[in-house]
C-alpha positions in Angstrom: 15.8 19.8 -11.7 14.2 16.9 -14.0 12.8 14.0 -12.4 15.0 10.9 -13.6 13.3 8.7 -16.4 11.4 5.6 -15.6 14.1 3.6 -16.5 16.5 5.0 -14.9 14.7 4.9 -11.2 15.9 2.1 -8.9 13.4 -0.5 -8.1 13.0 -2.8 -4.7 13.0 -5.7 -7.2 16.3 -4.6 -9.5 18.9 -5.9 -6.9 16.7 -9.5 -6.1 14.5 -10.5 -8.5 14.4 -13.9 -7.3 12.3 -13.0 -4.3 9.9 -11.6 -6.3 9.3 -14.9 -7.9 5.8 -16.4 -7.7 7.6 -19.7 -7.1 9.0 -18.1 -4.5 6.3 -16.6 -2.4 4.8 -17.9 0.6 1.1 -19.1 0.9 -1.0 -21.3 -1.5 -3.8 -19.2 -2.5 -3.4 -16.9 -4.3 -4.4 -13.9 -2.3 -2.2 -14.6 0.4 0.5 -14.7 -2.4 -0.6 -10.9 -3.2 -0.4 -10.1 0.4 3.4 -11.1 0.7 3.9 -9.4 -2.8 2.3 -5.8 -1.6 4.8 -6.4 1.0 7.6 -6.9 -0.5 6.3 -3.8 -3.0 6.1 -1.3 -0.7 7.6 1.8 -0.5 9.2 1.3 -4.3 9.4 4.3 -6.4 7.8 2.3 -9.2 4.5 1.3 -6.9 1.4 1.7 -8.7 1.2 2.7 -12.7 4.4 3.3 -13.8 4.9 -0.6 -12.6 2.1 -2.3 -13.7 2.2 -0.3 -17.0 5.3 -1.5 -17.4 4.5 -5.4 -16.7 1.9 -5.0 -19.5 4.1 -4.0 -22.1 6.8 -6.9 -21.2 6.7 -9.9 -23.6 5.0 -13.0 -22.2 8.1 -14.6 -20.6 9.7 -11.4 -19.1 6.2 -10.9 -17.2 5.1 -14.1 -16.5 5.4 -15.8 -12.9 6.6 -12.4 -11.2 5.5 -9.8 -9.0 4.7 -6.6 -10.3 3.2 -3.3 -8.7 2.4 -5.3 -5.7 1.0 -8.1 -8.1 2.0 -12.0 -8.6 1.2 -13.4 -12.1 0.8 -17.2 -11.5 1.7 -19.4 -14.0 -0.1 -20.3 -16.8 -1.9 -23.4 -15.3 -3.5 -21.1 -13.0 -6.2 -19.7 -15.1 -8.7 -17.9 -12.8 -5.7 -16.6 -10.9 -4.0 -15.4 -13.8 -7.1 -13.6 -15.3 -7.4 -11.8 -11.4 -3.7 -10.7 -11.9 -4.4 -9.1 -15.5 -6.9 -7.6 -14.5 -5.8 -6.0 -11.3 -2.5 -4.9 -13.1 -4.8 -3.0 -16.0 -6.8 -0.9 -13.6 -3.6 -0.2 -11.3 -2.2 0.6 -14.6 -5.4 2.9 -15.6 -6.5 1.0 -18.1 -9.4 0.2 -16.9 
C-alpha cells in the first residue's frame, strides 16, 4: 500500500482556514499567538516538515499572516516577529 502524496493528505487547516488566521488568534504577543497555533496544529498529518516546507515554498501572499506547522507569520509590520517565524519554520523544515 503507498502512502497518499502530500497533497493529497487532509489537513486540520483545509476545512477552516480562517481560524488559522493570525488576525484571528488570541493573545498580543506573539508567543502566546504560537501557543494557540501549536494548538490548533496538533495532531495534523502535515505537523512538522512536510508543513513548514511547504509554507516556504508558498508565494508571499499565500504564506503570509497564517499559521503553519504550529507557526503564525505576523504581518509584515511586525519585523522581529516575523524574522522569529522564518526562522522557526526553516529549522522545523530542516533547513537549518
Amino acid at each position: 500500500m503507498t502512502a497518499p502524496a502530500v497533497d493529497e493528505i487532509i489537513t486540520r487547516c483545509a476545512n477552516h482556514p480562517e481560524r488559522y488566521e493570525y488576525s484571528a488568534l488570541p493573545g498580543k504577543r506573539w508567543i502566546e499567538r504560537r501557543l494557540i497555533a501549536m494548538q490548533l496544529c496538533a495532531g495534523c498529518p502535515l505537523l512538522g516538515a512536510p508543513c513548514a516546507q511547504r509554507a516556504l515554498q508558498q508565494e508571499g501572499w499565500a504564506m503570509a499572516e497564517m499559521v503553519w506547522s504550529g507557526v503564525p507569520i505576523p504581518p509584515p509590520s511586525h519585523i522581529a516577529d516575523r524574522r522569529r517565524a522564518y526562522a522557526l519554520l526553516r529549522e522545523i523544515a530542516g533547513h537549518e
